[in-house]
C-alpha positions as CSV (number, residue, x, y, z in Angstrom):
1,X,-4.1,35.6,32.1
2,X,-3.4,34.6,35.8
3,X,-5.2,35.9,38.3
4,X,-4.1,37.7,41.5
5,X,-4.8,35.2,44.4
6,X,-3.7,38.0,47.3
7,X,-6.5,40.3,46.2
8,X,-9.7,41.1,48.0
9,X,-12.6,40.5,45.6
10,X,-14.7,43.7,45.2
11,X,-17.8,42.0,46.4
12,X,-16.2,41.0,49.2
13,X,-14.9,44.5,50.3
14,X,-18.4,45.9,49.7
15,X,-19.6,43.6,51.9
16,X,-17.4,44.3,54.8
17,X,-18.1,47.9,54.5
18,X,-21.6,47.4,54.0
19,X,-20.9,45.6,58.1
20,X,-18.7,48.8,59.0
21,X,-20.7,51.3,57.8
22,X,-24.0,49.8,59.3
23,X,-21.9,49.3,63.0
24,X,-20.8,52.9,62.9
25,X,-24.4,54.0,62.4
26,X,-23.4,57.1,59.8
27,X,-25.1,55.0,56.7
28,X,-28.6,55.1,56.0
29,X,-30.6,52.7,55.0
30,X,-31.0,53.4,51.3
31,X,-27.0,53.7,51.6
32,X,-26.8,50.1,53.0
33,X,-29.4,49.1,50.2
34,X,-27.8,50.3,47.1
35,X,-24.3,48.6,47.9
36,X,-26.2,45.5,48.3
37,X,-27.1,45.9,44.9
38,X,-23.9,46.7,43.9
39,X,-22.2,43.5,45.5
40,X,-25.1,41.4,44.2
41,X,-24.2,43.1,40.5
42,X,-20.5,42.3,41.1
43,X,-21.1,38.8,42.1
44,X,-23.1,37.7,39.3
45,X,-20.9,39.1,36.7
46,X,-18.0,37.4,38.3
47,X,-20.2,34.3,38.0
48,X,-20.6,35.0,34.5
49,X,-17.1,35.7,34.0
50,X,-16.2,31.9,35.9
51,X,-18.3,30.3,33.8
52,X,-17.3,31.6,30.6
53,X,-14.1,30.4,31.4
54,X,-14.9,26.9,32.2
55,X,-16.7,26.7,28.9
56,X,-13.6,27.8,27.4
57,X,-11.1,25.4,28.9
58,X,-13.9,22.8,27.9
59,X,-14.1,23.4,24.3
60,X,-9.9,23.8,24.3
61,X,-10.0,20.1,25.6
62,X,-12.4,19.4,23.1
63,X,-10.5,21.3,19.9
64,X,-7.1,19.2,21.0
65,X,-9.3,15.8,21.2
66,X,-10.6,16.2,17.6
67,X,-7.1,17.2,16.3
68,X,-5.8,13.8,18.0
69,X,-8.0,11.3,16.2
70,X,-7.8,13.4,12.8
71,X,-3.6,12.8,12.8
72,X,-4.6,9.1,13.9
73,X,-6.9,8.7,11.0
74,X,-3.8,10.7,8.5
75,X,-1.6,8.5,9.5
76,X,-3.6,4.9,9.2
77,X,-4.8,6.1,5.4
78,X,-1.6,6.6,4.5
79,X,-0.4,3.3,5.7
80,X,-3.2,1.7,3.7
81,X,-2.6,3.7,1.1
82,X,1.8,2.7,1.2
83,X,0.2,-0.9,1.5
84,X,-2.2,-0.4,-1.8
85,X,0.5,1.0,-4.0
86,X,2.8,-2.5,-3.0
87,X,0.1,-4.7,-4.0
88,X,-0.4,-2.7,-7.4
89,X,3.5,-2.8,-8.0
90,X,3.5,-6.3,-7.5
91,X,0.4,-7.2,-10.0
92,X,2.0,-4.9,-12.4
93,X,5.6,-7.2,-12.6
94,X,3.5,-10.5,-12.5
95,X,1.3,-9.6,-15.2
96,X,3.1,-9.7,-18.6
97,X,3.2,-6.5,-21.2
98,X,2.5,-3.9,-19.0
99,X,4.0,-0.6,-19.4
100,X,7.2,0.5,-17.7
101,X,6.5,3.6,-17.5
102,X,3.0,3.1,-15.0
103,X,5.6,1.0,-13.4
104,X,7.9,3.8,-12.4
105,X,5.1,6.2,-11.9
106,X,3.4,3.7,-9.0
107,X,7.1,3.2,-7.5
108,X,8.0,7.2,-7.7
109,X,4.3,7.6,-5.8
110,X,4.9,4.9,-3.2
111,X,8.7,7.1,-2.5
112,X,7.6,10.0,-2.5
113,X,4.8,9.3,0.6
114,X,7.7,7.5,2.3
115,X,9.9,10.8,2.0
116,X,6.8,12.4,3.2
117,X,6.5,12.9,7.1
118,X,3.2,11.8,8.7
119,X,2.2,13.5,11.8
120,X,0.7,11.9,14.5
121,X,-0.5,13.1,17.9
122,X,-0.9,11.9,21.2
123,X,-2.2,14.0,24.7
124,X,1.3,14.6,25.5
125,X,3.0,16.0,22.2
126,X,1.2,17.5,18.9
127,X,2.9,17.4,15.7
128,X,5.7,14.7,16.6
129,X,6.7,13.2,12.7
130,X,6.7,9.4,12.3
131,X,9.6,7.3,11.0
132,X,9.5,7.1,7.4
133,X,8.4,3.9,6.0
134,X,10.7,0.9,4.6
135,X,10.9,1.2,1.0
136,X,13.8,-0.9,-0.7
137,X,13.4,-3.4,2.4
138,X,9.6,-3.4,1.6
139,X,10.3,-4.2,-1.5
140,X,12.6,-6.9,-1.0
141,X,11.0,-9.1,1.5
142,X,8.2,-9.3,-1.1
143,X,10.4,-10.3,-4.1
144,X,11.6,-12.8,-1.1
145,X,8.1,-14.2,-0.3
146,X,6.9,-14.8,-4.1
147,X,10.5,-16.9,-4.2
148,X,9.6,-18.9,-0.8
149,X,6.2,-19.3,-2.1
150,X,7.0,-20.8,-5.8
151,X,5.7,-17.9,-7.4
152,X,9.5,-17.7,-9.8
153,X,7.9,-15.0,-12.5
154,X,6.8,-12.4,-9.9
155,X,9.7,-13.3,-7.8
156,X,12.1,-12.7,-10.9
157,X,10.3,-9.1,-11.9
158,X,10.4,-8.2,-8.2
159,X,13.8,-8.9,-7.5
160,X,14.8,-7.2,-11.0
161,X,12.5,-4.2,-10.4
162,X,14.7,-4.2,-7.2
163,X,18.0,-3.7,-8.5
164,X,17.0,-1.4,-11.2
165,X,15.7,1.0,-8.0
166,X,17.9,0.3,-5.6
167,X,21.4,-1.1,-7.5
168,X,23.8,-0.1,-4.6
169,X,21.5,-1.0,-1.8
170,X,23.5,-3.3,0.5
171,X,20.8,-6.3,-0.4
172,X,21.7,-6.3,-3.8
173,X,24.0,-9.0,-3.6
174,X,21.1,-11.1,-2.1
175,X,18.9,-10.2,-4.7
176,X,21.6,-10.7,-7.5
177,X,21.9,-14.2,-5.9
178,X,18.4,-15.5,-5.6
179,X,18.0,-14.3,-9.1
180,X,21.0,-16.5,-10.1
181,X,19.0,-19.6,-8.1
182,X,16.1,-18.6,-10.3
183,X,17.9,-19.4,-13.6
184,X,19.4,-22.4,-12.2
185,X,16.1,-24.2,-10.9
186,X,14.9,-22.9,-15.1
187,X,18.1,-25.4,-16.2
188,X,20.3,-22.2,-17.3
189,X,23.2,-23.5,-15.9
190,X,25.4,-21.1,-18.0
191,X,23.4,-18.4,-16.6
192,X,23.2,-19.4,-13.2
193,X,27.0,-19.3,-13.0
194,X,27.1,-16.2,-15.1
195,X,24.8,-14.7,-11.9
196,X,26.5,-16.2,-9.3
197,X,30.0,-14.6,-10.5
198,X,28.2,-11.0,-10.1
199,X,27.5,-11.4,-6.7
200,X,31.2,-10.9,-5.9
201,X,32.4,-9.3,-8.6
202,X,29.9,-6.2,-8.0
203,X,29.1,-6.8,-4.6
204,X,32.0,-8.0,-2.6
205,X,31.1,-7.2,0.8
206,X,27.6,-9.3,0.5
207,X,27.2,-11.9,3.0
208,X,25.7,-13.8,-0.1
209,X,29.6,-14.0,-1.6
210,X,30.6,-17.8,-0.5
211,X,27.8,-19.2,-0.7
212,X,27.8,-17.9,-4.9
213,X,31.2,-18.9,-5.1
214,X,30.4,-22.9,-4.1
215,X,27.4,-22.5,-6.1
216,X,29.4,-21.7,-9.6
217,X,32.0,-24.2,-8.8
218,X,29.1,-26.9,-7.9
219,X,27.7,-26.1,-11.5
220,X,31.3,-25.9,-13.2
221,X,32.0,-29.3,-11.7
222,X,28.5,-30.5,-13.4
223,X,28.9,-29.0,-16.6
224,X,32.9,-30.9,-16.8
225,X,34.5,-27.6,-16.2
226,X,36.9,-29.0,-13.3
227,X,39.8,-26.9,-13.3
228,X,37.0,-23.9,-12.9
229,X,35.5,-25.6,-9.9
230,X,38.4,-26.7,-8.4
231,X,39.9,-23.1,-8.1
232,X,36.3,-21.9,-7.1
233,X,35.7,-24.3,-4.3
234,X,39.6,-23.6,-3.0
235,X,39.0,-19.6,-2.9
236,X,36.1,-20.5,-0.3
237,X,37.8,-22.5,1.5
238,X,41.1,-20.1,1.8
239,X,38.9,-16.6,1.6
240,X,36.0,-17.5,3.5
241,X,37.1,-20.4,6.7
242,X,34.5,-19.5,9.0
243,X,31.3,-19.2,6.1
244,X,28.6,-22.2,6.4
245,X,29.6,-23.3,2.8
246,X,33.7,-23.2,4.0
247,X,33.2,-26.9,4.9
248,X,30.8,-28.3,2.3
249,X,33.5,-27.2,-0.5
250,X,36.2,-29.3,1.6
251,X,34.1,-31.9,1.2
252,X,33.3,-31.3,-2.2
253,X,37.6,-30.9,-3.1
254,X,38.3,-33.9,-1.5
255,X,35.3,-36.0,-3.9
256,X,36.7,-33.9,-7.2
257,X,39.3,-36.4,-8.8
């Protein structure tokens, strides 16, 4: 409640006519006494009243401190916890035999807390939701890493866990691909090409789709298939000019007899 700066205190007015009445000489002096009590009595419960009020404002500083660090502390368990879940995901495809269904229950868990909103809070704004988290591109770059690092049978479940979550995500191609790269460093040739052809058959727009065309006409051209690699490596060149691989399959038609 603001207070009304253009007013005389009472104290204050008590004390002037305390001076007035005393300088007209029509008070006595018990008069003059008891409205020095009075203004002494006003004064300290005005002092009372101020200090209530700072200890107040104090303990509302307080109250919106505490609330600050307990969103803080929400929000960095939850990120551990998002970060605990990928881990257990990840054991769970590497580790052979395991059951599908704790599978899908650890992946429905991990999306539902990225649907979730986290709150945070800072001094200037309370209740302000976070971003949700990455899932399919969380899920992804790890598939990716385990392929970087060597690790083929976690990379394979990962990428295949992938596509069975997230089939029309617009890294599917990639994932479709790397898989394909996967049966081709195993010596599956027919099943390298087999993956390869997906990538633009079911996911034309990929970035990944010259690249899987020179790839299938590489292992055509390898396996005697020629006519199959020739017509390959010529709807790269024609379709896709400006791709890296656009030059490599020139080079590669002009070395096919």
């Amino acid at each position: 409640m603001r207070r009304d700066t253009t007013a005389v205190p009472r104290h204050v007015f008590l004390i002037a006519l305390i001076g007035v009445l005393a300088g007209a000489g029509c008070a006595t002096k018990g008069d003059i006494r008891v409205l020095q009590e009075e203004v002494g009595a006003l004064a300290d419960r005005q002092a009372r009243e101020l200090a209530g009020f700072e200890a107040l404002v104090r303990a509302s500083q307080d109250t919106l401190s505490g609330q600050t660090g307990l969103y803080l502390e929400l929000r960095r368990e939850v990120l551990q916890r998002l970060d605990e879940l990928l881990q257990q995901i990840l054991i769970l495809v590497e580790v052979e035999g395991q059951s599908q269904r704790a599978l899908a229950s650890l992946r429905d868990q991990v999306e539902m807390m990225q649907r979730a909103p986290v709150v945070v809070a800072d001094s200037g704004d309370v209740g302000l939701p976070m971003e949700e988290a990455e899932g399919p591109e969380a899920l992804f770059e790890a598939a990716l890493l385990m392929y970087n690092r060597g690790s083929n049978v976690t990379a394979r479940r990962s990428f295949d866990v992938f596509l069975a979550t997230y089939p029309n995500h617009e890294l599917a191609g990639d994932a479709t691909f790397f898989l394909s790269d996967l049966d081709l460093q195993e010596e599956r040739l027919e099943d390298a090409i087999e993956g390869f052809m997906r990538v633009p058959m079911m996911y034309p727009d990929s970035p990944r789709v010259p690249e899987a065309l020179y790839r299938a006409a590489l292992l055509h051209d390898e396996l005697g298939d020629t006519e199959e690699a020739l017509s390959l490596l010529e709807r790269v060149i024609s379709g896709f000019p400006d791709s890296d691989v656009a030059e490599l399959a020139q080079q590669k038609l002009q070395e096919i007899p």
